[in-house]
Every structure is written in C-alpha cells, then in structure tokens.
KOLTI-49760 format. One record per residue: x, y, z of N, C-alpha, C, CB in turn; residue in one letter. Coordinates in steps of 0.05 Angstrom, whole numbers, plus 32768, in hexadecimal, padded with zeros to 4 digits. Glycine has a CB too. Example, Ala and Ser with C-alpha at 12.3 -4.5 7.8 and 13.67 -1.06 7.14 Angstrom:
! KOLTI-49760
81087F8E809C80F67FA6809C81087FBE809C80E27FA780B5a 81017FD3808E81117FEB808F81028001809D811A7FF48072s 
***
This chain:
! KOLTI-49760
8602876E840085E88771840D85D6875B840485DC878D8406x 85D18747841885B68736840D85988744840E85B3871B841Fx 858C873B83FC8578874083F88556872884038581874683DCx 855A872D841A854B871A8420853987248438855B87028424x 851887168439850E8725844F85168721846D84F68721844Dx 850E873384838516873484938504872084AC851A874D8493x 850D871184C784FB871184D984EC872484DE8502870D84EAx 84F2873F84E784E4874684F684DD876184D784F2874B8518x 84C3877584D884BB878284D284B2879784D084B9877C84D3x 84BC87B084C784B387C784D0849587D284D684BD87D584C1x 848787B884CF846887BD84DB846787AA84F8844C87B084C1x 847A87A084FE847587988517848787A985278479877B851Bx 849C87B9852184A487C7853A849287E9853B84CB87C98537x 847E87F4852A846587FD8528844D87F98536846187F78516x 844D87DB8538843987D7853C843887D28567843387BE8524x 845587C98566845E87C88586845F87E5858F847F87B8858Bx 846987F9858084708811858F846088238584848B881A858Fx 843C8823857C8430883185698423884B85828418881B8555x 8423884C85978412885B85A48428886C85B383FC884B85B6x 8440886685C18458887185C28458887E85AD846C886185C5x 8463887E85918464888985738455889C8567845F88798563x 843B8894856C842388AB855F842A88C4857483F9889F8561x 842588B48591841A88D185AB843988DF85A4841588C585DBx 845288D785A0846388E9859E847188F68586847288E085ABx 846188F4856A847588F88552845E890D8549848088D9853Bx 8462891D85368457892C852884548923850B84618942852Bx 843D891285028444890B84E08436891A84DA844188F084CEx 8437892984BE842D893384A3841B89208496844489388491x 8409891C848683FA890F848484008900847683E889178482x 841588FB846B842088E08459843488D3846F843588EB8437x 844288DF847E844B88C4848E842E88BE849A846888C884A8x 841988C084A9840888AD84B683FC88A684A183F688B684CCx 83EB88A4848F83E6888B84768403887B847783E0889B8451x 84158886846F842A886E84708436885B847F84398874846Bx 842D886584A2842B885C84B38413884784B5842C886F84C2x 83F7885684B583E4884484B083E18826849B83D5885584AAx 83F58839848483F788218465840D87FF847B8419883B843Ax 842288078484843587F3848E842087E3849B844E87FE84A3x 841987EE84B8841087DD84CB83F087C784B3840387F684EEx 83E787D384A583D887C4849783DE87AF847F83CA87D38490x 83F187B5847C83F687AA845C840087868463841887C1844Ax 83F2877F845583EF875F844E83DE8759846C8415874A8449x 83D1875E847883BC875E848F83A28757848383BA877A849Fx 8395874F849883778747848E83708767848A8361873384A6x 8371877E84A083688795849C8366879E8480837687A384AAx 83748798846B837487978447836987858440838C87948436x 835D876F8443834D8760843B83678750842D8334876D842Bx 835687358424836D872384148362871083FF837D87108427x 836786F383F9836586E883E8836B86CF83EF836F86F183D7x 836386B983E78366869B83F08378869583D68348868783F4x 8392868983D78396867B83BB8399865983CE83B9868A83A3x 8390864E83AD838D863883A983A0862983948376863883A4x 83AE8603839C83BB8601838183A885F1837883D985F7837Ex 83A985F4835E839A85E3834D83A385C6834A839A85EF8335x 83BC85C3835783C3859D835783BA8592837183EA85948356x 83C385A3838883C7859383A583A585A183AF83EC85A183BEx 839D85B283A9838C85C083B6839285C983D0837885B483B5x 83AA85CE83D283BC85E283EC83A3860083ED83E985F083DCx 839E860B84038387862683FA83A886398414834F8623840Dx 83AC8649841183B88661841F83AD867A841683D48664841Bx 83AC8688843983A486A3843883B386BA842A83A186AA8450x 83AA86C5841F83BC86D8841A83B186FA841D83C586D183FCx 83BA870A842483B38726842783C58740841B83B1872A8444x 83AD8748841383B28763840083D0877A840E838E877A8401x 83DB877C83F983F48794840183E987B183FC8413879083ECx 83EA87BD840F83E787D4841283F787E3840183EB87D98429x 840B87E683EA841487F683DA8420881883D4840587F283D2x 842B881483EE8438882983F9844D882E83EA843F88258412x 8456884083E48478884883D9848D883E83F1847D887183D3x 847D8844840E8491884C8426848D882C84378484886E843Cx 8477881F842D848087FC843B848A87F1842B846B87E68444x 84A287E3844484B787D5843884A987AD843484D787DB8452x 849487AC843F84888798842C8484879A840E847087958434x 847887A88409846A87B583ED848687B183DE845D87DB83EFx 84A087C883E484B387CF83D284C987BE83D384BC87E783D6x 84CA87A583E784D8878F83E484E1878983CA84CA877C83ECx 84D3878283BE84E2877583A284E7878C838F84CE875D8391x 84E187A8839084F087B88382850D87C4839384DC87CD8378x 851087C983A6852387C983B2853A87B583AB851A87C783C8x 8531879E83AA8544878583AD85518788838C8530876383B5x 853A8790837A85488795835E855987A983618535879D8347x 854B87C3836B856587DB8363857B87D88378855B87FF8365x 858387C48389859087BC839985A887B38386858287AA83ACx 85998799837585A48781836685B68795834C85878768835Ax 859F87A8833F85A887B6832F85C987CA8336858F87C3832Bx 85C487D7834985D187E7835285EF87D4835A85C087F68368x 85EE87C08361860A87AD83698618879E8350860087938380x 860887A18340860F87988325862387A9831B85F787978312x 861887C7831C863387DB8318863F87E6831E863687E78310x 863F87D8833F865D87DF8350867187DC8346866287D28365x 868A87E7834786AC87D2833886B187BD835086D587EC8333x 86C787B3834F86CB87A4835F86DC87AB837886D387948353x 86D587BF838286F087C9839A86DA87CB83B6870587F58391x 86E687D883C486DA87E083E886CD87FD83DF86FB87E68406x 86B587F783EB86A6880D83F2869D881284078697880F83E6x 8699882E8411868388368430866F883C84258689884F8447x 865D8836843A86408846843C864688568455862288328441x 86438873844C863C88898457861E889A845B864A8896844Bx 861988A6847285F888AE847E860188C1848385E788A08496x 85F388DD846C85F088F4847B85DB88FE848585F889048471x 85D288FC84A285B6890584AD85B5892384AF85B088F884CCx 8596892984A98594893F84B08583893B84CF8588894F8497x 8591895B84E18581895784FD8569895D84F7858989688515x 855A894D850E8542894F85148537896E8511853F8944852Dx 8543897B8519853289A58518853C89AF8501853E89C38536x 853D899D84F1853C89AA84D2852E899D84C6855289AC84C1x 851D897E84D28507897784BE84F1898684AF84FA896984C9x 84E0899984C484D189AB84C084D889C184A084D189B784DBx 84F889C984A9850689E08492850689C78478853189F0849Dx 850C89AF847B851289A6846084F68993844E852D89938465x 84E9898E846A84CA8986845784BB89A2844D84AF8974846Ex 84C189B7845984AE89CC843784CB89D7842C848F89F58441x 84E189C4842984F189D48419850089C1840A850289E78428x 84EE89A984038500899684018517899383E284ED897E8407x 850889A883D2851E89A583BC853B89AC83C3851889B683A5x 853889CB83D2854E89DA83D3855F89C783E2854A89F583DEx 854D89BB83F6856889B884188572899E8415855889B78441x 855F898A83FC8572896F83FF857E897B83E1855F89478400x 8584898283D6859C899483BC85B0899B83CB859189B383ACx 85AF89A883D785C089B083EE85CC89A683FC85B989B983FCx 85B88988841085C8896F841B85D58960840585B68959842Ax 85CA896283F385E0894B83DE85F4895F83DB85D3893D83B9x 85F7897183CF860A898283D18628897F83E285FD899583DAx 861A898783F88628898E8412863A8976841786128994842Bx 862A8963840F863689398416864B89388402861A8916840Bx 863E893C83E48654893983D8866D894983D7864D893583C5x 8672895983DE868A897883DD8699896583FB867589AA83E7x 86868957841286908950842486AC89378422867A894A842Fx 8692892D840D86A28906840A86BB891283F9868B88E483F0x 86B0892583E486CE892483CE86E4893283DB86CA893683ADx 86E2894283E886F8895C83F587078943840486E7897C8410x 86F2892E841D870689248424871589078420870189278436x 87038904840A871888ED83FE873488F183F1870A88E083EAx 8731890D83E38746891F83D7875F891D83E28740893B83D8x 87548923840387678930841A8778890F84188753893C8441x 87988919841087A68901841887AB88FA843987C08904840Cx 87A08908844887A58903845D879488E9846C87A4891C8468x 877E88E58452876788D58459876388BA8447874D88E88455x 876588CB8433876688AD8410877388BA8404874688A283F5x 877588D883F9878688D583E0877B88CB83CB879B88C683E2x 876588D483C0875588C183AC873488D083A2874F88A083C1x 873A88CD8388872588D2837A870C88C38385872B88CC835Fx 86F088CD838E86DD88BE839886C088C1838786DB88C783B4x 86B788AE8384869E88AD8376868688A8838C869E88968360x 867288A18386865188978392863C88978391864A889A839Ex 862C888C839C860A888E838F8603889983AA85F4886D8384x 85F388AD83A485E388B483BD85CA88B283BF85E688CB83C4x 85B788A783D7859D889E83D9858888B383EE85A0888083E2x 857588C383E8856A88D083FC855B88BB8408855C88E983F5x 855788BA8423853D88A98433853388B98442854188908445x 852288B7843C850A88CB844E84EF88BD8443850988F48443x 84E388CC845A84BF88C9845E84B188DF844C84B488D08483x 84C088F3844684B6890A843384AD88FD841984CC8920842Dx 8499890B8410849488FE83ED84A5890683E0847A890483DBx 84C388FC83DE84D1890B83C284EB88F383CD84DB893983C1x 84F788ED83B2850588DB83AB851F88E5839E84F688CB839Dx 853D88E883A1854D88EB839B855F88D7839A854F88FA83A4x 856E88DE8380858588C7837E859D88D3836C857988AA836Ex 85B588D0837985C588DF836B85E788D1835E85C788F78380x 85F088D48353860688BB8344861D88D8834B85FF88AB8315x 863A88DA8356864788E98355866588D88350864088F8836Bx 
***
C-alpha cells in the first residue's frame, strides 16, 4: 500500500454531490459537522496564514485544517504512520483484505447499540474467517488478522485475532 496523497478528494466529490447527499441521507449530528468539517478544511472558509521564507522571500497561502478525526486531510499523516507501522509487522507471505458490511437497515439498530452489535460483528467475522480457513476444502490452515471498524459512528475499534 503506498502512502501518498490522492488527485482527487473526498471534499471534492462532497462538494460536487453536496445537495443530492444532504436532500437524501439522514445524518446524526456528527456526521453533518463532519461533513461540514471536510468540505471546509484547508479552505479560506477556516481562515489561514501567509508563510514566508526567510532566504528567497517566497510568501504562500496557507489555510487552517479543520481537525476532524473523520477528514482524511487532517488524518493523512497519522494514517500513513499506522499504515507504515502496521506493515512493519506483517511476516512475509500473501494476505487478503476482507469487508464485512453491515446492511443499510441495521444502521439505525447498531448506532444506539454500538458496543454490543460491532462485538458481535467482530465476532461473527472472526468464527467466519477461522471456520473457513480450517475447512480443507478451502486452505486447510490456521488463520490470523487485524480487524479495522470504519464507520461514521464515534467509536473506534481494533482488533488483532
């Protein structure tokens, strides 16, 4: 995985499809601040700062980051560490990345329930991955993994199995 920024931006595909998005989604009041935090962050709307070098007298604009947990401006360079970190103590063999989604008509059940129902999704994933890596019909093989929750909910999970 490189670690490098992208062309395009999740405050610009926001900012293209922002009235489509609002009129049809239901946020809780931390996705719209966090919504609001993206489309602003490093914008004049935050206000900014002129730097200057002290040899060439080069002056560039610069503008304030909005400081979101959930913009991926902001968490760029911690990402890229626990990215860097995390590949450091891979071994050296083949791995997948696996996505277990939850459907959409259980968002509602798992944002006021969120200890129990992502305990449960990690659960459920892992009993999934090990049973069928087990199965010789598939690997035949002892399986390990890190599991990562993503979500828009305020709560952060991370699990080593």
């Amino acid at each position: 995985m490189e670690n490098k920024r992208q062309t395009i931006e999740l405050s610009d595909i926001f900012e293209e499809n922002k009235e489509t998005f609002l009129s049809s989604s239901k946020l809780v009041s931390t996705q719209k601040k966090a919504f609001r935090d993206i489309l602003s962050c490093r914008t004049e709307k935050l206000g900014g700062h002129v730097r200057e070098c002290n040899n060439c007298e080069t002056k560039e604009q610069a503008y304030n980051s909005c400081r979101n947990r959930h913009c991926p401006k902001c968490q760029f360079t911690k990402k890229a560490k626990w990215v860097d970190k995390l590949a450091s103590n891979l071994p050296p063999v083949k791995y997948f990345h696996l996505v277990f989604t939850v459907p959409d008509s259980l968002n509602a059940l798992f944002y006021l329930n969120q200890a129990q129902a992502y305990n449960l999704l990690f659960k459920a994933a892992n009993e999934t991955i090990m049973q069928t890596a087990e199965n010789i019909k598939y690997l035949g093989a002892k399986a390990g993994g890190v599991a990562i929750l993503h979500t828009p909910a305020p709560l952060e999970m991370e699990l080593m199995f």
